[in-house]
Biopython code that builds the backbone (N, CA, C, O; Angstrom):
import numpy as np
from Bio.PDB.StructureBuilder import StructureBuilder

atoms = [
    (1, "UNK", "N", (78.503, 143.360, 146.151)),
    (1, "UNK", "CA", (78.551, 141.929, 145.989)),
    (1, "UNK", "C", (77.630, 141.276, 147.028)),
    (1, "UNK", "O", (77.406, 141.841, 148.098)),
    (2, "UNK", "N", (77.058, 140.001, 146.690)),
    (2, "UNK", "CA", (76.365, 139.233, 147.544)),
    (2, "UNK", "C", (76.746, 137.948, 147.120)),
    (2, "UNK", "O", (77.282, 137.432, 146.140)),
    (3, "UNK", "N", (76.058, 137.457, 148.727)),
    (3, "UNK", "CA", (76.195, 135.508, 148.961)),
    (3, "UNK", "C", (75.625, 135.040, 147.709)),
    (3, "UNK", "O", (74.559, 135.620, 147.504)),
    (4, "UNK", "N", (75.938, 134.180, 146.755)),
    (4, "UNK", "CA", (74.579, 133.676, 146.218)),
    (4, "UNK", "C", (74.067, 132.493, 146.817)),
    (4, "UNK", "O", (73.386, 131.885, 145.991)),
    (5, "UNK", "N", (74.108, 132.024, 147.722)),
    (5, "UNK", "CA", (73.513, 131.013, 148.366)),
    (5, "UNK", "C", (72.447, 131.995, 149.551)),
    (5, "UNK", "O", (71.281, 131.639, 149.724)),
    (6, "UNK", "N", (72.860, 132.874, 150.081)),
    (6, "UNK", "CA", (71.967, 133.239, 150.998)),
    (6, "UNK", "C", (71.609, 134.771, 151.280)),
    (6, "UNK", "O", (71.192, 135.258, 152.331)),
    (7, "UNK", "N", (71.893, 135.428, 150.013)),
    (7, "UNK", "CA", (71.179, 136.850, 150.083)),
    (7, "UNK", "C", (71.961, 138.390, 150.238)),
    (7, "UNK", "O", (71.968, 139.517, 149.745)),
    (8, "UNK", "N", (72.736, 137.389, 151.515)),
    (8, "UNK", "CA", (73.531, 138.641, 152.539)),
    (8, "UNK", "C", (74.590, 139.400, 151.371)),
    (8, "UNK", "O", (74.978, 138.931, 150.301)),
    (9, "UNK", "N", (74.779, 140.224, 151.754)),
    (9, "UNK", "CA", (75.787, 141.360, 150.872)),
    (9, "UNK", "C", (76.969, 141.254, 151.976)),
    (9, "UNK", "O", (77.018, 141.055, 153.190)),
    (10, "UNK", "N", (77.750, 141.454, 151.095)),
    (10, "UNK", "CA", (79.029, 140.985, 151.432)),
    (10, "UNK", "C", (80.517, 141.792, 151.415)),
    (10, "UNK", "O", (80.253, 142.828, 150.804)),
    (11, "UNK", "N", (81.692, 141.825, 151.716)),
    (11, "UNK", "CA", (82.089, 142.781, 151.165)),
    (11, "UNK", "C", (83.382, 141.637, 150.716)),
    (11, "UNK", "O", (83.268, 140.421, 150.871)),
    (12, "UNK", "N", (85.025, 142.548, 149.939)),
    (12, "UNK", "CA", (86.191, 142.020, 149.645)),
    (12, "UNK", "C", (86.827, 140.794, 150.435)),
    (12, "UNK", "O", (87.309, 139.753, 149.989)),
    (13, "UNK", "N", (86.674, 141.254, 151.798)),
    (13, "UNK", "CA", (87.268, 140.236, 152.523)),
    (13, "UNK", "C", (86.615, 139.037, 153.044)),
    (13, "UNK", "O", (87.315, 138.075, 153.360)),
    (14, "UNK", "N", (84.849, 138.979, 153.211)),
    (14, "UNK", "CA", (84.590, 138.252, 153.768)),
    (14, "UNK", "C", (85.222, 136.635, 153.327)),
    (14, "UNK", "O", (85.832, 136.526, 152.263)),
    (15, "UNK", "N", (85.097, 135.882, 153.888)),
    (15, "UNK", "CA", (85.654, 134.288, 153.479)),
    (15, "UNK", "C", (84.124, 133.618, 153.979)),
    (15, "UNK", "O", (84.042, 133.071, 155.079)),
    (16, "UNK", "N", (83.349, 133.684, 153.379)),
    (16, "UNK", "CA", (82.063, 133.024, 153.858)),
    (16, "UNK", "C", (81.721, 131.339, 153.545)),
    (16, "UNK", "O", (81.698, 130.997, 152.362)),
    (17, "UNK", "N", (81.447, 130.256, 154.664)),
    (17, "UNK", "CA", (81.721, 128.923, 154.099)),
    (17, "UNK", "C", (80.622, 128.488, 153.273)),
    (17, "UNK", "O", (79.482, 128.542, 153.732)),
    (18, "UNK", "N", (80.920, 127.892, 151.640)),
    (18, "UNK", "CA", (79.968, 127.744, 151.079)),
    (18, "UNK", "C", (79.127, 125.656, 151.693)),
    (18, "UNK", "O", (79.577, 124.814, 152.471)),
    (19, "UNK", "N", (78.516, 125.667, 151.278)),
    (19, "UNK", "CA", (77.550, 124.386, 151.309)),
    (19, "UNK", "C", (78.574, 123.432, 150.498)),
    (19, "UNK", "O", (79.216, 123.643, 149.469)),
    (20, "UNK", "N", (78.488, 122.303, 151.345)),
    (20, "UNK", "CA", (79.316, 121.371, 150.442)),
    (20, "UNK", "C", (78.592, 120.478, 149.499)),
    (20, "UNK", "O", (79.072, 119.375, 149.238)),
    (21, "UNK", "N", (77.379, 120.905, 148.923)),
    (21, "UNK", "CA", (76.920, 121.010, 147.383)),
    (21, "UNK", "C", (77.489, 121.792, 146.462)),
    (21, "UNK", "O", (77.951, 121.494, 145.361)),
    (22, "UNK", "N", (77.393, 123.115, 147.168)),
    (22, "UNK", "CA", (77.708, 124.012, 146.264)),
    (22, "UNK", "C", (79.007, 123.869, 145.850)),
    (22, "UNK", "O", (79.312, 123.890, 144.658)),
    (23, "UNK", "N", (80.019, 123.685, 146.992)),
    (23, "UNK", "CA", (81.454, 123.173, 146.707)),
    (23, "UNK", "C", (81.547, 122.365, 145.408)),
    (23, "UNK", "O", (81.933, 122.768, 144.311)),
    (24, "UNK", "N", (81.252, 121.526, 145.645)),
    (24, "UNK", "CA", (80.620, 120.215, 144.091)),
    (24, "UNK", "C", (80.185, 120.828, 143.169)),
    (24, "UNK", "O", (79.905, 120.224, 142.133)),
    (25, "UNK", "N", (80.021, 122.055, 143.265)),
    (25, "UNK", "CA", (78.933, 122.241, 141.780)),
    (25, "UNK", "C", (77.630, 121.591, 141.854)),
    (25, "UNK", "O", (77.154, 121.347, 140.745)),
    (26, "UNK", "N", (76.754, 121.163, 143.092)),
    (26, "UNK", "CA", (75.794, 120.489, 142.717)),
    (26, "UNK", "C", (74.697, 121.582, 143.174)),
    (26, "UNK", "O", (73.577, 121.361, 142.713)),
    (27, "UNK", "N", (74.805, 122.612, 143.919)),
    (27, "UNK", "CA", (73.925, 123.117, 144.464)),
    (27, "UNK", "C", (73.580, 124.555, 143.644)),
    (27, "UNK", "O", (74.695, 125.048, 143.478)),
    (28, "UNK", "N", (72.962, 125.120, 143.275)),
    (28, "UNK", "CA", (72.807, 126.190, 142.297)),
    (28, "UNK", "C", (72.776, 127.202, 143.241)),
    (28, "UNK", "O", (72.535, 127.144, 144.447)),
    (29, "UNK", "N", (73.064, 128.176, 142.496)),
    (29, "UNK", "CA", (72.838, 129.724, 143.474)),
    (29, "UNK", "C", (71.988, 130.058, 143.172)),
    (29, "UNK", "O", (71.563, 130.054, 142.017)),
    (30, "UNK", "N", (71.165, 130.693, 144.707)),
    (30, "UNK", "CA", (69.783, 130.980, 144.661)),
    (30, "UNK", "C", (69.547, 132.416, 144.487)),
    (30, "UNK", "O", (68.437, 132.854, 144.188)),
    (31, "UNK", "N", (70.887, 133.374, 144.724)),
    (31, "UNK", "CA", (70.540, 134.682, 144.591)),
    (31, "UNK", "C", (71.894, 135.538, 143.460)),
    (31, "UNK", "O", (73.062, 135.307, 143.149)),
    (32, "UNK", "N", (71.193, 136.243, 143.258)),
    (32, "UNK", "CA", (72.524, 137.194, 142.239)),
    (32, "UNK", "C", (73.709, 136.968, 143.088)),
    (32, "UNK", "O", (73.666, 136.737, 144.296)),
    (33, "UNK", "N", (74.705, 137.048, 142.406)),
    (33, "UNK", "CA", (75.759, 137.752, 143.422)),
    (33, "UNK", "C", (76.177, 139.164, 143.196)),
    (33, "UNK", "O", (76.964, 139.855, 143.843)),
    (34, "UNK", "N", (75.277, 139.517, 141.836)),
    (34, "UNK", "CA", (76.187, 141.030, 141.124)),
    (34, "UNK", "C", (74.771, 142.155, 142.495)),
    (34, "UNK", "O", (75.046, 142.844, 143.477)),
    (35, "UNK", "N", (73.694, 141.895, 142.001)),
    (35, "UNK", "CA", (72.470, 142.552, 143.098)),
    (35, "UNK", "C", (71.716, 141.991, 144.112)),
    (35, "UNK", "O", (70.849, 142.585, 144.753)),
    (36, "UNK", "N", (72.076, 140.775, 144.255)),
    (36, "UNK", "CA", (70.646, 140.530, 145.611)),
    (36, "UNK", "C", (69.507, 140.031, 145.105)),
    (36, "UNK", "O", (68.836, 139.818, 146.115)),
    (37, "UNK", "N", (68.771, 139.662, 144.030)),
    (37, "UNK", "CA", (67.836, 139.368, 143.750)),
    (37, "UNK", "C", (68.057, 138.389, 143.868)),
    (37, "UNK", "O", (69.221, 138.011, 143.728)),
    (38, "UNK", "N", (66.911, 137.403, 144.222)),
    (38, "UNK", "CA", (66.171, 135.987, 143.949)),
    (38, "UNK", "C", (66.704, 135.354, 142.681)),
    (38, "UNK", "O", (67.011, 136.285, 141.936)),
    (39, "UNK", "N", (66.923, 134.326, 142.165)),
    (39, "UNK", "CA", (66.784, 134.193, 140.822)),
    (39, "UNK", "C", (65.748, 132.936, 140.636)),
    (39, "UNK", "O", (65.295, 132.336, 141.611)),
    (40, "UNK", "N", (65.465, 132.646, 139.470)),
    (40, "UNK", "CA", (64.872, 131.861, 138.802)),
    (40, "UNK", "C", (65.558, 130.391, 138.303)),
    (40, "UNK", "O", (66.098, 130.290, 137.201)),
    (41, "UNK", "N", (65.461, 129.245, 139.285)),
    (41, "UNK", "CA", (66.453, 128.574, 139.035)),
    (41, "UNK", "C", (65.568, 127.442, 138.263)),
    (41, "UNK", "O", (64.340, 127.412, 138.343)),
    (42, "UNK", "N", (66.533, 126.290, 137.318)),
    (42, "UNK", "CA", (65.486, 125.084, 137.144)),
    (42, "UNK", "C", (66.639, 124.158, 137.383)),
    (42, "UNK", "O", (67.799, 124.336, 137.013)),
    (43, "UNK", "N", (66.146, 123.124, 138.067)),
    (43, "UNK", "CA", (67.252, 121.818, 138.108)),
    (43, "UNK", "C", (66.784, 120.695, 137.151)),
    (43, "UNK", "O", (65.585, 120.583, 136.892)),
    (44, "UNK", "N", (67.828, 119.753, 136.551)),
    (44, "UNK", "CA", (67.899, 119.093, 135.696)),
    (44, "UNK", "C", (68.642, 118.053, 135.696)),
    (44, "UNK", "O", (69.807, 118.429, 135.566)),
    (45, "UNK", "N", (68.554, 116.613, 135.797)),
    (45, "UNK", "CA", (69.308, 115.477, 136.131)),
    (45, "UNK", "C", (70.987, 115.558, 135.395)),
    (45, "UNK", "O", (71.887, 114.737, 135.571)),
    (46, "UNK", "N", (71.028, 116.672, 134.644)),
    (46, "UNK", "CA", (72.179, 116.888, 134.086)),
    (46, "UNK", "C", (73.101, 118.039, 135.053)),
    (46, "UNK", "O", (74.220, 118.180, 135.546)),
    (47, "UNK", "N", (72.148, 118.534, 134.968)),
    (47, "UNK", "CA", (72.872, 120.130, 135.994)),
    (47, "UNK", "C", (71.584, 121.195, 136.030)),
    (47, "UNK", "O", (70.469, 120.673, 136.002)),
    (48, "UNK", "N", (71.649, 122.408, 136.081)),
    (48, "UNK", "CA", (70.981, 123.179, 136.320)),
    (48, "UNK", "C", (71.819, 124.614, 135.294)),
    (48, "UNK", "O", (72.918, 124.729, 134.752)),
    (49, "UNK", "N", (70.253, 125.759, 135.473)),
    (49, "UNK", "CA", (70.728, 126.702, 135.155)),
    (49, "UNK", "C", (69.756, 127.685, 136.065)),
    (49, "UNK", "O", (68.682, 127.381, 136.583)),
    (50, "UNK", "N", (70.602, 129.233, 136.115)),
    (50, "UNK", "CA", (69.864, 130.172, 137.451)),
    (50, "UNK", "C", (69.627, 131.246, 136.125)),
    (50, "UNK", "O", (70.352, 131.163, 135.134)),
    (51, "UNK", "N", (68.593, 132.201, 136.223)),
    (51, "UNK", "CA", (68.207, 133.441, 135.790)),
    (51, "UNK", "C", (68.064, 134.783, 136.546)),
    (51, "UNK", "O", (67.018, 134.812, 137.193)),
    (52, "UNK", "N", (68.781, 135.851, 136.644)),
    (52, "UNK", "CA", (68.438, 136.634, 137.218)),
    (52, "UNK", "C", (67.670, 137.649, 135.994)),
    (52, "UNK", "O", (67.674, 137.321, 134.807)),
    (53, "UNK", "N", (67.272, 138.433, 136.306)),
    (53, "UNK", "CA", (66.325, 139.218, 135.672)),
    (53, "UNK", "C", (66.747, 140.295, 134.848)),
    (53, "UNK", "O", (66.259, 140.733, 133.806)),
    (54, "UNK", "N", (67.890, 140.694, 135.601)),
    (54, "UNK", "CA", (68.694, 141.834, 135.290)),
    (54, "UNK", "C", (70.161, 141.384, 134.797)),
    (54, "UNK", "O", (70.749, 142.111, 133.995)),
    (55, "UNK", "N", (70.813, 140.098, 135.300)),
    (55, "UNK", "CA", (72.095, 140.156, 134.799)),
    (55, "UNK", "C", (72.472, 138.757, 133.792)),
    (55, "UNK", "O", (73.577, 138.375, 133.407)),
    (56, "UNK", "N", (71.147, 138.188, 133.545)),
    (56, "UNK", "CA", (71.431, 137.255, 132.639)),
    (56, "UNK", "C", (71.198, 135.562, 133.444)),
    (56, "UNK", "O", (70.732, 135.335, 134.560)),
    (57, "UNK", "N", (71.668, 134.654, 132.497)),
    (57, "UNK", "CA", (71.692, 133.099, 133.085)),
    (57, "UNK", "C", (72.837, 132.795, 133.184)),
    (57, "UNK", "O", (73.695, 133.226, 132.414)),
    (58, "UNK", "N", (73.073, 132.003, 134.140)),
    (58, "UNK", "CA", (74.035, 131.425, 134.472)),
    (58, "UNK", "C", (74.084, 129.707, 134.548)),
    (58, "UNK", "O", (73.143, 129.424, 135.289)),
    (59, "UNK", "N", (74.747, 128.451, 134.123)),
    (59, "UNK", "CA", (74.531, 127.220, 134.418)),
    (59, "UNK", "C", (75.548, 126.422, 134.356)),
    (59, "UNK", "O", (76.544, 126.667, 133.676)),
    (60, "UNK", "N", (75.389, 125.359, 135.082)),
    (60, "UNK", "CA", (75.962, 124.257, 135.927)),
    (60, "UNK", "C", (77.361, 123.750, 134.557)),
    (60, "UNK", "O", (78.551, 123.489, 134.734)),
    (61, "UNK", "N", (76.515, 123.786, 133.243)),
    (61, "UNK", "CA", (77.323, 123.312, 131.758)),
    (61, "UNK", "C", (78.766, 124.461, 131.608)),
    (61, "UNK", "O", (79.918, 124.066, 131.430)),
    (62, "UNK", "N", (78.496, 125.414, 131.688)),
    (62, "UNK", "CA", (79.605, 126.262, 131.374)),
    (62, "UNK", "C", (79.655, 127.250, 132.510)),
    (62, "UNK", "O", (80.535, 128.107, 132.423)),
    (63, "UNK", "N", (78.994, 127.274, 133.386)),
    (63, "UNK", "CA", (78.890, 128.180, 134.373)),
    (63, "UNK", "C", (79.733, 129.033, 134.148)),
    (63, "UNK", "O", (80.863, 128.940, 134.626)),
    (64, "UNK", "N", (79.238, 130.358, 133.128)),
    (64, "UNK", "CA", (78.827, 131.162, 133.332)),
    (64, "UNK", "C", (78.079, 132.078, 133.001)),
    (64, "UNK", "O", (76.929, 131.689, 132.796)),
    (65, "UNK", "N", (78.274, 133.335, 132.834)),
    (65, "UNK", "CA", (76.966, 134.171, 132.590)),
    (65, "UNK", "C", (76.945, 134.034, 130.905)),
    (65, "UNK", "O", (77.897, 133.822, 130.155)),
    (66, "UNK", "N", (75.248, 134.268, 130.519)),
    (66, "UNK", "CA", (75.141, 134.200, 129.044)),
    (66, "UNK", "C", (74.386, 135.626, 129.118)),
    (66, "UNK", "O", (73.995, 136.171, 128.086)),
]
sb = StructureBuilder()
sb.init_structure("model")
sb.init_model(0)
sb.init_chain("A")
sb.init_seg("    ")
for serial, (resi, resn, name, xyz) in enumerate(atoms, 1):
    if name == "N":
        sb.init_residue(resn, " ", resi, " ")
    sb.init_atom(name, np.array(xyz, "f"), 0.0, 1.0, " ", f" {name:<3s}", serial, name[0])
structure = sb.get_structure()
């Protein structure tokens, strides 16, 4: 597992504090959380959606994976 805000891999217990965007739902995740990759994000006055390469899209409308 990883942060998706900031990369780091993570394990069961950590309690890591998220961004109080992200809290809101306003801030998109910038990295997988299933591998670590980067993703491909686009923002949109409605919401947003993220792409990883390998595990699909994810967005702000139904958040979650497609």
């Amino acid at each position: 597992m990883f942060d998706p805000f900031t990369g780091a891999a993570t394990t069961a217990g950590d309690t890591a504090e998220l961004p109080a965007a992200a809290r809101l739902g306003l801030e998109p995740p910038r990295y997988c959380a299933r591998c670590g990759r980067r993703m491909i994000v686009q923002i949109a006055p409605d919401g947003w959606w993220a792409r990883c390469s390998r595990h699909g899209t994810i967005d702000s409308w139904r958040d979650e994976e497609r």
